[in-house]
KOLDO-462373 format. One record per residue (C-alpha): residue number from 1; residue in three letters; chain; x, y, z. Coordinates in steps of 0.001 Angstrom, whole numbers, plus 500000, padded with zeros to 6 digits. Layout:
// KOLDO-462373
seq, type, mol, px, py, pz
NUM, ALA, A, X, Y, Z
...
END
This chain:
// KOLDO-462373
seq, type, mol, px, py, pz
1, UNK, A, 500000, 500000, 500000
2, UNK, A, 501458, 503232, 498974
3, UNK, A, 501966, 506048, 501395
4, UNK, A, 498961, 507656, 500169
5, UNK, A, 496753, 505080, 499866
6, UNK, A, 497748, 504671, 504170
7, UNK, A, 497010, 508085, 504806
8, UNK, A, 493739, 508115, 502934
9, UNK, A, 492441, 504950, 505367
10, UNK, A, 494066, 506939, 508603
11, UNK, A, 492113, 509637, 507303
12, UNK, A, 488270, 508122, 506426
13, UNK, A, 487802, 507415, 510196
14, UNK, A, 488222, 511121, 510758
15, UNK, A, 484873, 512333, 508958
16, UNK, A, 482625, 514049, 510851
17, UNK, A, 481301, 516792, 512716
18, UNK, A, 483337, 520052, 513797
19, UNK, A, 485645, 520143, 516927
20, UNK, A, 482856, 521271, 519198
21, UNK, A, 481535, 518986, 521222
22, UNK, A, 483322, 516208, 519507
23, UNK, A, 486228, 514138, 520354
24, UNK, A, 489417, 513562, 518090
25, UNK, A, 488798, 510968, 516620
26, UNK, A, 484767, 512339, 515656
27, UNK, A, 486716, 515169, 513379
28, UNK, A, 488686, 515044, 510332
29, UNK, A, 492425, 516211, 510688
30, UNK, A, 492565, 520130, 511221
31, UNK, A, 495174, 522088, 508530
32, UNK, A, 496067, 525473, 509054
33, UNK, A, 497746, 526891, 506143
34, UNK, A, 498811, 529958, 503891
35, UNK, A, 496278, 531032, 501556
36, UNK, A, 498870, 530380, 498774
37, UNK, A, 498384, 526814, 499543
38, UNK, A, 494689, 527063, 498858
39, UNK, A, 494195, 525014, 495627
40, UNK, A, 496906, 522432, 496170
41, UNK, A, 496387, 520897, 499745
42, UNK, A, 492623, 520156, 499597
43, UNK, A, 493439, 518596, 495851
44, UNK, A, 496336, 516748, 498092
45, UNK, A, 494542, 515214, 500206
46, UNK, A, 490440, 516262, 500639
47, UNK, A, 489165, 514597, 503696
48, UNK, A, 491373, 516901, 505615
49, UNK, A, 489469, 520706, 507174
50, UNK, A, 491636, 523338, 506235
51, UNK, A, 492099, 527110, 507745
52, UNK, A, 493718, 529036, 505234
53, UNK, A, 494496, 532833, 505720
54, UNK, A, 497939, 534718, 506309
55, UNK, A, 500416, 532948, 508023
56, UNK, A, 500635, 535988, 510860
57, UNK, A, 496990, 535419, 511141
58, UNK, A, 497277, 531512, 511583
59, UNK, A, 500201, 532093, 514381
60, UNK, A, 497573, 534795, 515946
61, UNK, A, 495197, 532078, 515826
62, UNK, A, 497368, 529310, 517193
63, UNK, A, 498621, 531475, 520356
64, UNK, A, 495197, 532428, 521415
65, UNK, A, 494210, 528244, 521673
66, UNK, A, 492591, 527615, 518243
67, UNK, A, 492268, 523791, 517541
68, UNK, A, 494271, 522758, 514722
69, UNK, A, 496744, 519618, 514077
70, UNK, A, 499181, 520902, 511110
71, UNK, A, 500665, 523987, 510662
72, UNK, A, 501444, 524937, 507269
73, UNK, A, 503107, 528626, 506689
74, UNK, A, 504955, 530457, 504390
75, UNK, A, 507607, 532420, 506463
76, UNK, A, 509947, 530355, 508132
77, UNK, A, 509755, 532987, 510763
78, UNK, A, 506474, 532258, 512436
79, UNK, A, 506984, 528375, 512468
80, UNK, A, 510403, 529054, 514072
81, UNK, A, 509402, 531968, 516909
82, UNK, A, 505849, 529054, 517447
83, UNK, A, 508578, 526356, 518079
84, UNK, A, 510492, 528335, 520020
85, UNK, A, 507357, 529497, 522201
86, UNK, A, 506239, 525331, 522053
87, UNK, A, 503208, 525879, 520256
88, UNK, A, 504075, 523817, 517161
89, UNK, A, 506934, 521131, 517074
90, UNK, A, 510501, 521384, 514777
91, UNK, A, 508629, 522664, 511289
92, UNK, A, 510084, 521387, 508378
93, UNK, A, 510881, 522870, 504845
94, UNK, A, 508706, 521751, 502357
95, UNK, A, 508090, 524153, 499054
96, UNK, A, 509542, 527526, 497726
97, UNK, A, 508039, 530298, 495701
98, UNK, A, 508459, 533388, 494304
99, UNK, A, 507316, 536629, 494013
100, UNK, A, 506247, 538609, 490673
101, UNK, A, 504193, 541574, 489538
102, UNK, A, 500783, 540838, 488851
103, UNK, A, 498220, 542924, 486351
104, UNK, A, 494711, 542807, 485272
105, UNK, A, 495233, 540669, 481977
106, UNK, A, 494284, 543713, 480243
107, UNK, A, 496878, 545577, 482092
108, UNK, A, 495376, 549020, 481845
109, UNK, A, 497805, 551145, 484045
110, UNK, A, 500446, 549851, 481122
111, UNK, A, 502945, 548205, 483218
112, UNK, A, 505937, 546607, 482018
113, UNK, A, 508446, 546743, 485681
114, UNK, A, 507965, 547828, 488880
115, UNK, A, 509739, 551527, 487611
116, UNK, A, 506274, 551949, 485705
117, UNK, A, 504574, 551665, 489200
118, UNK, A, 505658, 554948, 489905
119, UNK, A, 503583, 556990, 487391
120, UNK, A, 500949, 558971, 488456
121, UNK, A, 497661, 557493, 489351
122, UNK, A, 498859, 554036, 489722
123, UNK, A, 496906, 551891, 491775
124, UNK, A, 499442, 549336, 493732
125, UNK, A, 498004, 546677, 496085
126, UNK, A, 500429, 544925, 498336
127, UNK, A, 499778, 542625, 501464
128, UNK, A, 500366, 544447, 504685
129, UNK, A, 503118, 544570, 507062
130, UNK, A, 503952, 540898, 509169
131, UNK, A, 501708, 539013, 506550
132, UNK, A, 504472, 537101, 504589
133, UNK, A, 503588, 538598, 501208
134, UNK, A, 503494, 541790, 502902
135, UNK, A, 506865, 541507, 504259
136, UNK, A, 508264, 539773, 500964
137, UNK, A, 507179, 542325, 499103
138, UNK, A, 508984, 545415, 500769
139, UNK, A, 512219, 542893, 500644
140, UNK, A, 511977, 543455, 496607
141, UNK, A, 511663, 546981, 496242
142, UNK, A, 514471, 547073, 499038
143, UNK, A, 516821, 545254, 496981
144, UNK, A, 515712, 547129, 493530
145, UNK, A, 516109, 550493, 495497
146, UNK, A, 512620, 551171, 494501
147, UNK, A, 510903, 552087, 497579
148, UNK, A, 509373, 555188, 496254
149, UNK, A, 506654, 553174, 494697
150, UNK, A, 504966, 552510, 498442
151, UNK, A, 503471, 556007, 497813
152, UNK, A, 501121, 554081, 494408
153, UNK, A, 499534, 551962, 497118
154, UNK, A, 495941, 552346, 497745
155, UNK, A, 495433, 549139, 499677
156, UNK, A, 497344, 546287, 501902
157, UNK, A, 496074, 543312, 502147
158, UNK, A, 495968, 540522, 504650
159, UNK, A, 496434, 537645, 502629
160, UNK, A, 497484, 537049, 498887
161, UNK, A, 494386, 535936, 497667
162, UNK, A, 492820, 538784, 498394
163, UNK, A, 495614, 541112, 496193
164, UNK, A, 495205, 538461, 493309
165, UNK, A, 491053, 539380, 493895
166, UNK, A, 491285, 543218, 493610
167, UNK, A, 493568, 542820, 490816
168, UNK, A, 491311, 540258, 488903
169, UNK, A, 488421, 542382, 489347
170, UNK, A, 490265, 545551, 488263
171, UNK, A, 490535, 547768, 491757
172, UNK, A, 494412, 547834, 491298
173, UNK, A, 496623, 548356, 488526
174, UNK, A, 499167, 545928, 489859
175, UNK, A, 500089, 544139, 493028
176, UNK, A, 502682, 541543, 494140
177, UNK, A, 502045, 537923, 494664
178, UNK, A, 503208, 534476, 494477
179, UNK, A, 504057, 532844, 491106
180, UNK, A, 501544, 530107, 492559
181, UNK, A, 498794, 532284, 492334
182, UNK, A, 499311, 533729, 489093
183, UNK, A, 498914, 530395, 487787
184, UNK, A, 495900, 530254, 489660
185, UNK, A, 494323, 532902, 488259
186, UNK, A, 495813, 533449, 484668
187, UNK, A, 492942, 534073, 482685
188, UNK, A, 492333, 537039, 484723
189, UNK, A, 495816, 538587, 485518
190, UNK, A, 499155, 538469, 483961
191, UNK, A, 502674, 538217, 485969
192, UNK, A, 505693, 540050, 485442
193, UNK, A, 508763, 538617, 486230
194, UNK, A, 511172, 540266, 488679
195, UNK, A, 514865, 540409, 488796
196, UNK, A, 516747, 537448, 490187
197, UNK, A, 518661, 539459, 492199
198, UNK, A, 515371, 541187, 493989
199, UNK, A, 514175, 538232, 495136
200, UNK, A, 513475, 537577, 498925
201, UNK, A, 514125, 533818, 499915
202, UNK, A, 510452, 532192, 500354
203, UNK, A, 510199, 529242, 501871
204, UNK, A, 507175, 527376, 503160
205, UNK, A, 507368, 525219, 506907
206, UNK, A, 505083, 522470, 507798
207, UNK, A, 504650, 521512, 511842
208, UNK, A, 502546, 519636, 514205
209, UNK, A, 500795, 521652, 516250
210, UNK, A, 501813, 520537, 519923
211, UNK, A, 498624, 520559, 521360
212, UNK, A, 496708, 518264, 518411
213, UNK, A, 495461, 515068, 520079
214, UNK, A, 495951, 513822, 516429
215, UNK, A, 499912, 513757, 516408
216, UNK, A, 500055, 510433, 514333
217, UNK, A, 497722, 511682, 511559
218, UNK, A, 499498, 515133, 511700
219, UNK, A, 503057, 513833, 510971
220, UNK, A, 501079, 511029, 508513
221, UNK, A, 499435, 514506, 506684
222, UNK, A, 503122, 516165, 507132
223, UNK, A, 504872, 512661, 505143
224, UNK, A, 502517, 513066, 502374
225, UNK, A, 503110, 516477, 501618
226, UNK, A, 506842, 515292, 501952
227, UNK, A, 506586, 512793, 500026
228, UNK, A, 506907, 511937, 496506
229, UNK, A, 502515, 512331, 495444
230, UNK, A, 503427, 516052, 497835
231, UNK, A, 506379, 517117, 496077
232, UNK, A, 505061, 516421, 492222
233, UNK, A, 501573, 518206, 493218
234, UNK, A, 503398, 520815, 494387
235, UNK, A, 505702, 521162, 491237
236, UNK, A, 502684, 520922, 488959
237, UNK, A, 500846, 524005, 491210
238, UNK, A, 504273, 525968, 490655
239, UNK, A, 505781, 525838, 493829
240, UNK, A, 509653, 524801, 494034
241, UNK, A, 511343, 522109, 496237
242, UNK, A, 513820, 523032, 499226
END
């Protein structure tokens, strides 16, 4: 029986009603993860509940007691300061991305690089500050020198899926995302690729959360992304390996 197919039977006792008022073994396994991670975890592996909103959000949640068995999040940061505070166990490397400029597909603000975000009445939505993309995001126009352009945005954003929304529906002229969710959303936006040399190290951490009751279906739900069905779903949603 392949890894998957062991998971999957772990996995089908699990259905059933929410965490209130149920035991752990009444509830199916509890994900927490960054929105980026939105189409390619519940196509991983459905019978899991997933939670998926910023990562600062998630580690918000997690400190104030909210249930959940995996952590999935895409700053190595907040998996490392939740270990360190013994709120999730050692997290683990598991994916990489990238960032790039993102337009409505019929790119009506006419941008070709970020130095085009600077004309006048651009409209530039970025993720806010301590939400990963956020934080990515002012690491790129750091290294390009380009901070000027912070004076174009009209909106920040607590999670990437909601930039790629505004900028599919045409209430920004540009924003920064993931590659990942470009591809997600390519008949509506376009992506511009940014310099090799701007780009901020992104790197996505999976953990058990050390309170789960569920630690043997966690690290079971942590092998599979891990393994080889996790690494080729993530290569075919564009994320990269460690």
């Amino acid at each position: 029986m392949t890894k998957l197919a062991v998971l999957v039977a772990m996995l089908a006792v699990t259905g059933g009603c929410g965490r209130d008022g149920a035991d752990a073994g009444s509830r199916p396994l509890t994900v927490f993860a960054a929105s980026s991670l939105t189409e390619v975890f519940p196509e991983l592996e459905p019978r899991a509940r997933y939670q998926f909103a910023g990562s600062d959000d998630l580690a918000l949640q997690l400190r104030e007691g909210a249930g959940a068995d995996v952590l999935a999040a895409a700053s190595l940061n907040y998996s490392a300061e939740l270990h360190d505070e013994g709120v999730v166990g050692q997290p683990v490397v598991f994916a990489t991305n990238r960032l790039v400029l993102a337009v409505p597909e019929d790119n009506p603000g006419g941008i070709r690089s970020v130095d085009d975000l600077s004309a006048p009445d651009v409209r530039l939505v970025i993720g806010a500050e301590g939400v990963p993309v956020g934080d990515y995001t002012r690491q790129v126009l750091d290294n390009l020198d380009a901070t000027a352009v912070l004076e174009s945005v009209v909106s920040e954003e607590e999670d990437v899926k909601a930039i790629v929304s505004k900028i599919a529906l045409g209430e920004a002229d540009a924003g920064f995302v993931y590659a990942t969710d470009v591809r997600s959303a390519e008949e509506d936006i376009l992506s511009i690729e940014l310099p090799a040399e701007a780009q901020p190290t992104v790197e996505y951490t999976i953990a058990v959360v050390s309170e789960s009751e569920r630690k043997t279906e966690a690290q079971a739900f942590i092998d599979l992304v891990l393994s080889d069905e996790g690494v080729e779903a993530l290569e075919a949603a564009g994320f990269g390996t460690p």
